[in-house]
N, C-alpha and C positions, 0 to 999 in steps of 0.2 A: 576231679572229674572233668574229663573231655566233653567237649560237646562239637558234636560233629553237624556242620550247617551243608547240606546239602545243595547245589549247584540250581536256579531256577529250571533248566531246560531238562537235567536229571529227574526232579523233580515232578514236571510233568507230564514227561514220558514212562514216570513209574506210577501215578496215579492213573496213566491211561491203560497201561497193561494192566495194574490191579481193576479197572473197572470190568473192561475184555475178557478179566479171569472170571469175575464173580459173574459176568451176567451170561458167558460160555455154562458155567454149573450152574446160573439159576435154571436155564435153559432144558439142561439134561433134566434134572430134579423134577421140572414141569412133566415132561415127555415122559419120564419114565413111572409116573405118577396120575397123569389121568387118564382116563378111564376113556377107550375109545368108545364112540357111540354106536350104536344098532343099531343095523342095515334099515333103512326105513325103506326100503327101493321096492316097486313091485316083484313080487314073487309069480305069482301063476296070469295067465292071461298074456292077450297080444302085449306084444312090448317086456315081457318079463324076459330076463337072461337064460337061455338056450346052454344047456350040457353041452360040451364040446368035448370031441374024443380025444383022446391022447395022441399027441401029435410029437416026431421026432422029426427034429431038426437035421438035414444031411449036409454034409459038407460038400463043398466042391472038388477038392482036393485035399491031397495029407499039404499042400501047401498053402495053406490058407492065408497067411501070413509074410510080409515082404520084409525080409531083415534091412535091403534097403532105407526102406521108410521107417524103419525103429532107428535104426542109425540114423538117418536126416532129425527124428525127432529130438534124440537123447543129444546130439551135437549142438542142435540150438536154444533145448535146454540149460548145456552148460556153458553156451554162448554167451547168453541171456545173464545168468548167475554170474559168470565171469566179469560182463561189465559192471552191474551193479554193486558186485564188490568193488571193482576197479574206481567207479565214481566215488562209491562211498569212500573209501582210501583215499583219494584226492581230496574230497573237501574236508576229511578229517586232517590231512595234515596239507591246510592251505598255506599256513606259516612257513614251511619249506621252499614254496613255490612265489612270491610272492609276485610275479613277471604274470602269472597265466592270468 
């Protein structure tokens, strides 16, 4: 029989995901499980909430939207990701490097 001794830093970084797992679904299970409460808010009288008609939203234009600025976002989105892999990659393989 093998016995496989897991690494300490492995180790703790899998008890932390395992906690982040359980307490993301204890989380859900809460939410999807009680029971909202009922409106205790004045209904009739000064200060009770007013009916409001149906209201449509107009645009300005069919271009509402700046492809520019989707491009500037998504660029330094993967700017962003790009370094942080690129760091992480480094000090994972610091033994390669051992000058920096």
């Amino acid at each position: 029989m093998k016995i496989v001794v897991l690494q300490h830093r492995f180790a703790v970084r899998l008890r932390l995901a395992l906690l982040l797992f359980v307490t993301v679904v204890f989380a859900a299970v809460l939410g999807f499980t009680a029971h909202a409460p009922k409106s205790s808010a004045q209904t009739t009288g000064y200060g009770a909430p007013q009916p409001v008609p149906d209201q449509t939203i107009q645009s300005i234009g069919s271009h509402g939207g700046s492809n520019t600025g989707l491009a500037l976002g998504a660029g330094a989105g993967v700017a962003i990701l790009g370094g942080a892999v690129f760091v992480g990659w480094r000090h994972h393989h610091a033994a390669e490097h051992p000058y920096d």
